[in-house]
N, C-alpha and C positions, 0 to 999 in steps of 0.2 A: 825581481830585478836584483842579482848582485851587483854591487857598483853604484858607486851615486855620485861619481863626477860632472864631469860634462856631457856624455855620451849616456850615461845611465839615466842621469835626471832627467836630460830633456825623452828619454826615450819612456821614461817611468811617468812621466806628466804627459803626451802623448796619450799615453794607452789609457789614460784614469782619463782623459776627456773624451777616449772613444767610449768611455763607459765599460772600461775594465777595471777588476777589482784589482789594485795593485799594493805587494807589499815590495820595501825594500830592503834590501841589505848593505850595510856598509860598518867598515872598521870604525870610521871616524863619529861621531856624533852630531859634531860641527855640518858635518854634509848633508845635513836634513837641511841644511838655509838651501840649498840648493834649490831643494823642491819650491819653495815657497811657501806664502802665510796662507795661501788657503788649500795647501796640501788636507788631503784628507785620506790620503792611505796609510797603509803603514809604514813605520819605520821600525828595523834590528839593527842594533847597536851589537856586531860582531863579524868574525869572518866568516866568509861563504866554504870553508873550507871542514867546517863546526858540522857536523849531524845535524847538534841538537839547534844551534841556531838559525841553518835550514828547517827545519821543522817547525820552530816558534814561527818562521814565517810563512809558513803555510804548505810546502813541499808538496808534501803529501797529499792535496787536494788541486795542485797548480795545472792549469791546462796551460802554462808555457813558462820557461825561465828565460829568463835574457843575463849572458852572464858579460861584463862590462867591465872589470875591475882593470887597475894600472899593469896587472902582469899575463903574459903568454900564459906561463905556467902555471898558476892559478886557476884562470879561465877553463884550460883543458882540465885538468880535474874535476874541476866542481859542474864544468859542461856533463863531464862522464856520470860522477855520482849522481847529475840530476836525469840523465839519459839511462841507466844503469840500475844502480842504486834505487831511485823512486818511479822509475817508469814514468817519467814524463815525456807525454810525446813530442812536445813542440821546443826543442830546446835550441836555442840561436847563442851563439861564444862566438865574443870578436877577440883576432888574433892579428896581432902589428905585422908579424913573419908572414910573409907569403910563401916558403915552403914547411913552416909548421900549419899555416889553414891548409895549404894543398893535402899535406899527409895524414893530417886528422877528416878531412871532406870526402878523402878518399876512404875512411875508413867508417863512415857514417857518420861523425859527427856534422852539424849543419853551422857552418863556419864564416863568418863575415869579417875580409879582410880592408880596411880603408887605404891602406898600402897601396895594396892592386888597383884600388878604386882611382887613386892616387896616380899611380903610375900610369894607368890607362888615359886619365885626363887631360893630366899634363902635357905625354905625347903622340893624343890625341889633336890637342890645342896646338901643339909646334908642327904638324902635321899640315893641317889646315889652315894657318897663317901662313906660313912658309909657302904652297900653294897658289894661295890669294894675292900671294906678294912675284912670285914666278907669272901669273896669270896677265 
């Protein structure tokens, strides 16, 4: 997991209760409270954009990365080196842009946009009100 915000933590806590082994990555330090006190995976104290501090966290062995961090452009990178780079097969990068997830998904990357998710919802929901309110 790079990223230990809100979106990485709860996804990095998550997967260590399905009984995955999970390390994570984050610039901050402070963002281990995230996880909680009875985290019991890893944490890296660095960026996801580091070789060697993907590697301390286990790369080279991962059957998935989840990359989560605060930037588009980060994400894509460090999606690719772990796509690329380490031959990881399972590699999921969320991206805010909806035509940077489109352009990278179409490229093989495996892109998860909350935006779209977002836009979908919303006018989904005014769809179906509005509707119910005509009916």
């Amino acid at each position: 997991m790079i990223g230990c915000g809100r979106v990485g933590s709860n996804v990095a806590k998550r997967l260590a209760s399905e009984g995955w082994d999970v390390s994570v990555v984050d610039e901050k330090e402070e963002a281990l409270t995230r996880l909680g006190e009875d985290w019991r995976g890893g944490f890296i104290t660095g960026h996801g954009m580091d070789v060697d501090v993907l590697r301390e966290a286990g790369i080279e062995d991962a059957d998935a990365v989840v990359v989560a961090t605060d930037g588009d452009n980060s994400n894509i990178i460090i999606g690719q080196v772990a796509q690329k780079r380490f031959a990881v097969s399972t590699v999921l990068v969320r991206l805010l842009d909806p035509a940077r997830a489109k352009f990278y998904a179409d490229r093989g990357l495996h892109t998860v946009c909350p935006t779209i998710t977002a836009i979908d919802a919303l006018t989904d929901s005014v769809l179906e009100t509005a509707a119910k309110v005509e009916a």
